[in-house]
C-alpha positions as CSV (number, residue, x, y, z in Angstrom):
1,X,-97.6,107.4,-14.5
2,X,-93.8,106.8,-14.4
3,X,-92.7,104.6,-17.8
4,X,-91.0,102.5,-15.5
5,X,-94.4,101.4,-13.8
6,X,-96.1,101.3,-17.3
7,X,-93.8,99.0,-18.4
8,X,-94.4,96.2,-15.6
9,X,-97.9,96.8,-15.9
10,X,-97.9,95.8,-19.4
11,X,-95.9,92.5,-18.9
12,X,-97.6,91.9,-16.1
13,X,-100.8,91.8,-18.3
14,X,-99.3,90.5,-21.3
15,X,-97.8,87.7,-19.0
16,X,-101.4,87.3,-18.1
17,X,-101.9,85.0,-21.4
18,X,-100.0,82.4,-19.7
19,X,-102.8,81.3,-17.9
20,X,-105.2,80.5,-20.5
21,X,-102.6,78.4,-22.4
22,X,-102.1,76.4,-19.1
23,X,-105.8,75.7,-19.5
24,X,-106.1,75.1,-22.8
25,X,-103.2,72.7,-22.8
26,X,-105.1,70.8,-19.8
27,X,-108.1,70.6,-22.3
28,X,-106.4,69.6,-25.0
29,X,-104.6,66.7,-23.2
30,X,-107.7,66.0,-20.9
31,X,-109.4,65.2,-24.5
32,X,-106.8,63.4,-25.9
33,X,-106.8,61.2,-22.7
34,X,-110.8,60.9,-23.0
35,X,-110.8,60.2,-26.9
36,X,-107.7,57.3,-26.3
37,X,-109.7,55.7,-23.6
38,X,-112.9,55.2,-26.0
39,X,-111.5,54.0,-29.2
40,X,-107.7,52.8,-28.7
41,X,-107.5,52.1,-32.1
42,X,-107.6,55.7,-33.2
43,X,-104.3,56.1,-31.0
44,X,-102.3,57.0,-34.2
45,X,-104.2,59.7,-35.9
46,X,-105.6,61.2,-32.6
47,X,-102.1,61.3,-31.1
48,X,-100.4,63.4,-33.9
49,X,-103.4,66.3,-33.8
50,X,-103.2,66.5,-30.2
51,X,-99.6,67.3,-30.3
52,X,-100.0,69.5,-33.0
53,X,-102.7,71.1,-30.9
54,X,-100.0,71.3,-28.0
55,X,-97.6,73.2,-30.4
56,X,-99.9,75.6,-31.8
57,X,-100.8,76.4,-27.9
58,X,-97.7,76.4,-26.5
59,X,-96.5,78.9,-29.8
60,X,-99.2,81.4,-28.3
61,X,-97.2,80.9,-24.7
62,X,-94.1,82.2,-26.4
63,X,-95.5,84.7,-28.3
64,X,-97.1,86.5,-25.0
65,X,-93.8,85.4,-22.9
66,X,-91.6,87.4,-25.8
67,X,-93.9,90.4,-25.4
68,X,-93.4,90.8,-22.1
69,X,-89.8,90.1,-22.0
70,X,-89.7,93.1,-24.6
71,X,-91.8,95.3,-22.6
72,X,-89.3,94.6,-19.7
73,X,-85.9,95.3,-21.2
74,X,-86.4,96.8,-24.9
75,X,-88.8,100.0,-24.0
């Protein structure tokens, strides 16, 4: 195998991350949505977990997109 072809292979697969922090961000909004809608009182302390869930998530989506853009044009 030519490196040139290993190296879009691996981003392609490190890329492949990407989709599970698209679902887990749907999940973790989906339940922030749910948990609002039965108690709007506990607005202000679910709100601030379910963005810090959203960070800590989206972190993992830049990790993996970083990877890949050093696979691409660092190797």
């Amino acid at each position: 195998m030519e490196a040139e072809a290993a190296k879009l292979i691996g981003a392609g697969i490190a890329v492949i991350a990407l989709a599970g922090v698209g679902v887990g961000i749907g999940n973790i909004f989906a339940a922030l949505i749910n948990s609002i809608a039965r108690n709007p009182a506990a607005r202000g302390e679910v709100f601030g977990i379910g963005i810090l869930g959203f960070a800590l998530t989206e972190a993992i989506a830049l990790f993996a997109l970083v990877v890949a853009l050093l696979l691409l044009f660092v190797f």
